[in-house]
N, C-alpha and C positions, 0 to 999 in steps of 0.2 A: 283337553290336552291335544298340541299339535302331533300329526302321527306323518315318516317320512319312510319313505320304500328306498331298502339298501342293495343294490348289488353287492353280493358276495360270493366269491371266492373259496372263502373257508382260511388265506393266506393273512398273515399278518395285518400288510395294509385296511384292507378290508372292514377288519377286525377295529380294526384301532379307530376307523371313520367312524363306525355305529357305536362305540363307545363315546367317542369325542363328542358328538351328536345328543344321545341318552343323559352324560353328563347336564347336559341342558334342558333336560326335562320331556326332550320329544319321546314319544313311541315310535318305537323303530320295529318292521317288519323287515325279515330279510330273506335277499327272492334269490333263490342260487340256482342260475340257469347249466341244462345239462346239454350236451352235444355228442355227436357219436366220437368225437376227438380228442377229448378230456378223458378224467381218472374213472373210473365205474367207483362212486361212493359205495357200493355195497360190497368193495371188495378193500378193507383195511389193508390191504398190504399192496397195491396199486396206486392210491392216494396219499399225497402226504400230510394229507390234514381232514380230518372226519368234520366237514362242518358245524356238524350239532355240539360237538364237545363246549365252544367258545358259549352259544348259544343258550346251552345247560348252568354254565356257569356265573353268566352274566346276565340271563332274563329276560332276551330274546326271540322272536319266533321265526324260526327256517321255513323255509314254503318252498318245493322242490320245483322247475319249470322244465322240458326236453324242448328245446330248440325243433328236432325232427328234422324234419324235411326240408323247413326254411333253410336250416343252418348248411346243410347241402347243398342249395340252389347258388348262396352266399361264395362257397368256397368255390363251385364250377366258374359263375363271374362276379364278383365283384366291382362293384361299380368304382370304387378308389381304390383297386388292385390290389395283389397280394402285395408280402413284404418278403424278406429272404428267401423264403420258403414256398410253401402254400399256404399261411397262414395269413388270411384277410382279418388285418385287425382292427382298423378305421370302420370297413362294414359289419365288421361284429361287432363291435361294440355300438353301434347304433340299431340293430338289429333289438341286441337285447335292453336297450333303451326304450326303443317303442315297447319292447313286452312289458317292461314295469312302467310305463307311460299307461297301459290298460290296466297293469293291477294297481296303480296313484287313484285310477281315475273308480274303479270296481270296489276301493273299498276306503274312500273319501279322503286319502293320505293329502299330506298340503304340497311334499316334492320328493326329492330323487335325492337321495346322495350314494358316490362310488371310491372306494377307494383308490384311486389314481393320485400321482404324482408327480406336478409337472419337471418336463425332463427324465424320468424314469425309464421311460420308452422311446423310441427312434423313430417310430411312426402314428404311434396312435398317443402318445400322453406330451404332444407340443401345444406352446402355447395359442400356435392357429390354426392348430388342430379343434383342440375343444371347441370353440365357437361354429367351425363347421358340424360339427357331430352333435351337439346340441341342435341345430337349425334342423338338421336331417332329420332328427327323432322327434320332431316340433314339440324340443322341450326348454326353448329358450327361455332360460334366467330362471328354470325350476331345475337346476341339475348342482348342487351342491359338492363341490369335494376337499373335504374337510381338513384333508394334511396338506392342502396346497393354497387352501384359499384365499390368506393375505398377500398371495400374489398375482390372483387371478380379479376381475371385474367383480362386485360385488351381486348377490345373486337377491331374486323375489323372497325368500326366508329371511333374508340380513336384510334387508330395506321393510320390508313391515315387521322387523322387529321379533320374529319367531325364533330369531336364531343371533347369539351377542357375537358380531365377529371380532371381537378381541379375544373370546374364548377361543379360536379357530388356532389354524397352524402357519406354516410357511416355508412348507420342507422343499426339497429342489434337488434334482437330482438321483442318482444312481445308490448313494450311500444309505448306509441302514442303522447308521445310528443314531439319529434323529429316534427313527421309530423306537428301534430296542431301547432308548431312556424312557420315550410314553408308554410304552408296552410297561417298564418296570413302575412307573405310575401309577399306572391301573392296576397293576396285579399280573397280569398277562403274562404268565412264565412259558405255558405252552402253545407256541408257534411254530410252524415249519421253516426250516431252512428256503433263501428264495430257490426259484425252479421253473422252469417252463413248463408248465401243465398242460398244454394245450400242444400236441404230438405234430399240429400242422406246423408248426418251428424244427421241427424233428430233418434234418437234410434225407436222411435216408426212410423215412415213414412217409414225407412229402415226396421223396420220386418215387417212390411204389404205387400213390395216391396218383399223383400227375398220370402213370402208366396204366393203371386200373382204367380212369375216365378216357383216357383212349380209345381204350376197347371195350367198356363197358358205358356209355355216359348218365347210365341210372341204375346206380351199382345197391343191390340187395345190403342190407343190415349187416347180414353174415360177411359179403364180403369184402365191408370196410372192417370190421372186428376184427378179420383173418389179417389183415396188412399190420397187425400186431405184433403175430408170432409168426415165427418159422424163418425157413432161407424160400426166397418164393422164384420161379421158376416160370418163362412165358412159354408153352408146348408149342401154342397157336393163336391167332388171335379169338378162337371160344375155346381157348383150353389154357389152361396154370394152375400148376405142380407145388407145391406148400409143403415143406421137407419139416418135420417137429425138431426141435435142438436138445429140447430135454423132455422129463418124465411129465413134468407142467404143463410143457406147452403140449406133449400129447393128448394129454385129459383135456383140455382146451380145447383142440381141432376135432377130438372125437369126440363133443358136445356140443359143438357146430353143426356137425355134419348134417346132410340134410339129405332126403332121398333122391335119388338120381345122381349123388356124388360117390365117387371111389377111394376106398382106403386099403393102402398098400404099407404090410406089415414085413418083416424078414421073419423067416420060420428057424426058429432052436437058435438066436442070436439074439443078443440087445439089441434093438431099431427102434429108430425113429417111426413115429406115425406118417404117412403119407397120404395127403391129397390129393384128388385132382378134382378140378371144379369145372363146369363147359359140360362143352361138349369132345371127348375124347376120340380122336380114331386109333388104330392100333398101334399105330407106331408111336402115339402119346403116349398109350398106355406102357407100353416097351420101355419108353423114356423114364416114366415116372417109374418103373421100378428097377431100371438101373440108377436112379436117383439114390432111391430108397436102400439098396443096398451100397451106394458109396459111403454112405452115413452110417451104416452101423459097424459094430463089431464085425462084421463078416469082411470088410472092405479089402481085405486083403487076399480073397481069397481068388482065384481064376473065375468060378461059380457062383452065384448064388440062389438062394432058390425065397423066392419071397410072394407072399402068400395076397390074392387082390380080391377085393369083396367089393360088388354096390352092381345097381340097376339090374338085381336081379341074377348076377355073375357072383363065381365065389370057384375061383381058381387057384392053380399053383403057377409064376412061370419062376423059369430057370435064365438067370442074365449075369453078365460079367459087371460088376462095379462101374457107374460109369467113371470115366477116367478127367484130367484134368479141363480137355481143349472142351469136351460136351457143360461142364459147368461153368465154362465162364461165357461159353457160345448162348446159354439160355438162361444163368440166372437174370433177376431183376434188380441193377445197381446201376447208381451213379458211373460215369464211365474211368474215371480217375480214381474211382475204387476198386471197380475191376481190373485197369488194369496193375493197381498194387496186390491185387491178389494172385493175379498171373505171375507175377515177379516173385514173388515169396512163396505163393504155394501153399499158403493159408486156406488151405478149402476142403 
């Protein structure tokens, strides 16, 4: 039996390639590459599709991959640049084409198929695009992609016959209804709404990100995770302030936390958790807990008194809420969103 390595997603498309595929008798393994900038699969309510589900139902095997560290190196340069954002998508997706180029080759698969769509994408799913990102991954004419392929050059699976491309597709474009009729085909009732998974699309996740490798340019685990939650705050350039929004992202940052970091609580009020990462001098620390009680319940009051623990400290100070000009002086935003938040007072 021919056997083919799928990228997956866990999303519709995806979904529908390794079925369309399977229909024709191949084995399909599917390789679902992870990144520190995608959904955390082990957290169902962050993800909007649990990959194993489709997997379970249709007979499958998921094989989990973490990008790591390459995928970082990728989004600092990119060799054919970001796209709107910070999201390099031409070099990721050749990226995780060489990975399942090693796993084709580690467990004797005969090619590649992904569920792409020509036209779907602005930068990475054109039609002269593919043939570059093929060359790059040196996986020319073993890259199948099966909702598009009676539009595309015919691939090594359809020329020696492993694969009938009359069975194939010919979908084009941004529309989803193509799919949702082969989805109802197969059976496939549960899919995720589309969505951009991938948070380097994100405008305001990407300039927090652009602003971290500033000042950090080999940024800890922890403190791309932290670019997640919170209102984030630059003290110094070794210092940023990380305000929690809700009960969630508290539990969140205070399971982060790491030793050598400060966390700044308001005492006998609802607050927010507060961070600070660095290295703090006093007048950060100052900062960070007039931050800390602008955000809570106490925000209105002349005083507050909020309670700071970490490197060994574990005090009381007493500070005045900070006020409006000091949050938009340090938060971390777009500059055209700061200044809409100066104008309204949203803060």
């Amino acid at each position: 039996m021919a056997k083919a390595i799928a990228l997956f997603s866990g999303g519709l498309d995806s979904t529908l390639s390794i079925l369309t595929v399977m229909r024709q008798g191949i084995e399909v393994t599917a390789l679902t590459c992870l990144t520190h900038f995608g959904c955390d699969i082990s957290d169902k309510s962050s993800c909007s599709k649990d990959p194993f589900s489709a997997a379970e139902k249709f007979g499958f095997t998921v094989k989990l991959h973490h990008l790591a560290d390459k995928f970082i190196e990728i989004v600092k340069n990119p060799k054919f640049g970001h796209g709107k954002n910070m999201n390099p998508c031409i070099d990721c997706r050749i990226l995780m084409l060489r990975e399942a180029k090693e796993f084709m080759k580690m467990t004797g698969a005969d090619f590649i198929i992904t569920g792409e769509v020509l036209g779907q994408r602005p930068m990475s799913q054109r039609r002269d695009t593919f043939p570059r990102i093929d060359r790059e991954a040196g996986l020319e004419g073993y890259i199948l992609r099966p909702l598009s392929a009676k539009l595309l050059k015919p691939t090594m699976p359809e020329q020696n016959g492993i694969i009938d491309r009359g069975r194939l597709h010919n979908f084009h474009g941004r529309s989803r209804k193509p799919q949702m009729a082969l989805a109802k085909e197969f059976g496939l009732t549960d899919y995720p709404a589309p969505a951009g998974g991938c948070l380097l699309t994100d405008p305001i996740y990407s300039y927090r990100l652009e602003e971290l490798l500033r000042y950090k340019p080999d940024p800890s685990v922890k403190d791309i995770n932290l670019l997640r939650l919170g209102r984030h705050f630059r003290a110094s350039g070794a210092c940023k302030i990380i305000v929690g929004r809700n009960e969630e992202e508290n539990n969140a940052i205070e399971k982060m936390a790491e030793k050598g970091d400060y966390l700044l609580r308001v005492k006998n009020y609802g607050s927010p958790l507060t961070i600070i990462c660095g290295n703090p001098a006093e007048e950060d620390l100052a900062l960070a807990a007039s931050l800390c009680a602008r955000y809570s319940d106490a925000k209105r009051l002349p005083e507050v008194e909020v309670a700071v623990s970490g490197n060994k400290l574990n005090y009381t100070a007493k500070t005045p809420p900070a006020d409006s000009a000091i949050l938009n002086e340090y938060r971390i935003q777009p500059m055209e969103r700061q200044k809409e938040r100066a104008k309204s007072l949203l803060v």
